[in-house]
C-alpha angles and dihedrals in degrees: 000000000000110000115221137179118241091197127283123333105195140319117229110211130169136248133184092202111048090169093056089034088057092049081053103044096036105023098039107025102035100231127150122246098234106178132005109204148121143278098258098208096042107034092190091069129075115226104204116191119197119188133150116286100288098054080237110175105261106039097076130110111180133195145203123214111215131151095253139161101236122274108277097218127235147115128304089063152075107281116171121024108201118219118200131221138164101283152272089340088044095057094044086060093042091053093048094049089050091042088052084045101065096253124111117233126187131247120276106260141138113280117175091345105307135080115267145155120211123213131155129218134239100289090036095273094171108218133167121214098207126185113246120227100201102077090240118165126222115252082233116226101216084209099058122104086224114094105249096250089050097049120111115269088202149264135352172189091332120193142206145194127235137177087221128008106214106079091047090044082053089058103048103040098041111029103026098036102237128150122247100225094179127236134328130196135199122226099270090053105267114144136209136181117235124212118178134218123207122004100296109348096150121210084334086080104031130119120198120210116199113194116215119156097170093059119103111234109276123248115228125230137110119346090027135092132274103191144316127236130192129207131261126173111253139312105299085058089046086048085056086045090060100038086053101049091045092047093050084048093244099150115236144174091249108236128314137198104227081176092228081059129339113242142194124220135212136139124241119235094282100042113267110143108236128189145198116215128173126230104252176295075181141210091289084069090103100015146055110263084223091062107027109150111027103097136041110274117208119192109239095263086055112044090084084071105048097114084061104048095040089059092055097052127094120236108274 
């Protein structure tokens, strides 16, 4: 089998305030909470994931909520999650509500060749609302405070910052199977590289390279990202993933069962963490689709210890 990439399946960031991150997410933004859990490598933390109304890959953005200084900014990261919605009348409603809201979005303007407005959230999450081109519909969530033809389709395009570009190139052309569409720039003159998931996913499987020799590595730590992870089918492409990598010598975490997808982890030449996630089975695995989100979900090998970890957790 030849493994391939559909686009991108969710971005994990971190937060120092999940009851405030959830007013944002969910109050502000009109997301769905799609799953309440916990990092499973680290129980004392939530890991909240938010996505459109039917939980679908690619519309999650995921947090953990660990008691960190916030990020201190810089190259070698993740460093705009884009955010997708219908299209120009969508991001002037979207600039007034965040503007109502106390937060300070940016003009509407072209930025790597799309319409997009750039805000950032209470601890300096830097997102981009940018208009899709497909034509895609939101899988709308009834319970959002979003009307339902304003309301985010889902993720993407997502950019990072590196000091070169050709390593990295390197990685995600001949390893991961993405297209070098060349290089975009916004209307005051910054540039990105483009490199493209699927056959035509739009901005929902793009990567964004900036390139930026003269930053000092970033810091991580609240308000900044944690990874990005792009979608795959199922288990027996993940498997290829996994063969492939191993066989180019590019050093991974071997696959793991995350319960919602199994993934595979590596890091590109300057250091992002990447991942590869598979599409399902999906978060409605151990809840009713009607009700994701309302209670706290523990994978099977720790629901033994839910006592335990209930009783860390703050109130949410």
């Amino acid at each position: 089998m030849t493994p391939k990439l559909t686009g991108i399946h969710h971005l994990t960031a971190i937060t120092a305030d999940a009851p405030r991150n959830r007013r944002f997410y969910e109050g502000t933004l009109g997301l769905r909470l799609v799953k309440k859990t916990v990092n499973q490598d680290d129980v004392s933390a939530y890991h909240l994931f938010y996505a459109d109304g039917e939980a679908s890959p690619g519309t999650d953005i995921t947090f953990f909520d660990w008691p960190a200084p916030r990020e201190r900014r810089g190259s070698n990261s993740v460093v705009r999650t884009g955010l997708r919605v219908s299209g120009e009348d969508a991001l002037a409603w979207w600039r007034e509500r965040l503007s109502e809201e106390g937060y300070a979005p940016s003009a509407i303007a072209e930025r790597a060749g799309r319409l997009s407005v750039d805000v950032e959230d209470f601890e300096g999450q830097r997102l981009r609302l940018t208009a899709d081109e497909t034509g895609a519909a939101a899988r709308t969530w009834e319970r959002s405070p979003v009307p339902a033809d304003r309301q985010i389709i889902g993720l993407g395009p997502i950019t990072m910052s590196a000091p070169k570009l050709e390593r990295t190139a390197r990685l995600l052309t001949e390893a991961l199977g993405m297209r070098d569409l060349g290089e975009r720039r916004d209307a005051d003159g910054a540039a990105v590289h483009v490199f493209a998931m699927g056959d035509d996913g739009g901005a929902g499987a793009e990567l964004h390279v900036a390139v930026e020799p003269g930053l000092d590595f970033a810091q991580q730590g609240a308000g900044g990202v944690h990874h990005v992870a792009f979608r795959t089918p199922d288990a027996d492409h993940l498997r290829a993933w996994t063969e492939r990598l191993s066989g180019l010598g590019v050093r991974n975490s071997g696959e793991i069962d995350r319960h919602y997808f199994r993934s595979l982890y590596f890091r590109e030449p300057s250091g992002v963490l990447f991942e590869i996630a598979t599409d399902g089975p999906g978060f409605a695995v151990d809840e009713p689709a009607e009700s994701l989100g309302e209670r706290l979900a523990l994978p099977p090998f720790l629901e033994h210890r839910r006592a335990e970890i209930e009783a860390g957790l703050k109130p949410l």
